[in-house]
C-alpha positions, 0 to 999 in steps of 0.5 A, a space after each residue: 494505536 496501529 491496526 493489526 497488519 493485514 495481509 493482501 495477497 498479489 498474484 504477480 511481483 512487484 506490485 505498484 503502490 498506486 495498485 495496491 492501495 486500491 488492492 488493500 481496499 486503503 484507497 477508493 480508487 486511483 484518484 484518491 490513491 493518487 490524492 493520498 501519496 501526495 499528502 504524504 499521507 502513504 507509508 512503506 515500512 514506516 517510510 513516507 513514500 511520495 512516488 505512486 509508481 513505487 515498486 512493491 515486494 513481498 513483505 513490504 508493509 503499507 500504511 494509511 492512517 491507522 490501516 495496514 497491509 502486508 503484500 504477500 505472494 499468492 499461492 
């Protein structure tokens, strides 16, 4: 079973998924966020997402494994 969806306040939209998983805390760092999409090991809104330059909205639901994160607008 999934983890609860957590939500990762950005400053700025649209947010590309190659920052956001080092945001979300889902990926150490760019090389490893880099190493997890091409294992299509990524997910956006239960698809798998092979791009790492992917544009993110708010809304939008990330996963890796069992984590996952919401981006959400920062207020």
């Amino acid at each position: 079973m999934s983890e609860p969806v957590r939500d990762v306040p950005i400053t700025g939209e649209p947010i590309r998924l190659g920052q956001f998983l080092k945001l979300a805390g889902l990926a150490e760092d760019g090389a490893h966020a880099k190493d997890l999409i091409e294992a299509e090991e990524v997910t956006v809104n239960g698809e798998v997402e092979t791009r790492r330059g992917r544009q993110l909205s708010a809304g939008d639901v990330v996963t890796v494994g069992r984590e996952r994160g919401r981006v959400s607008l920062a207020h």
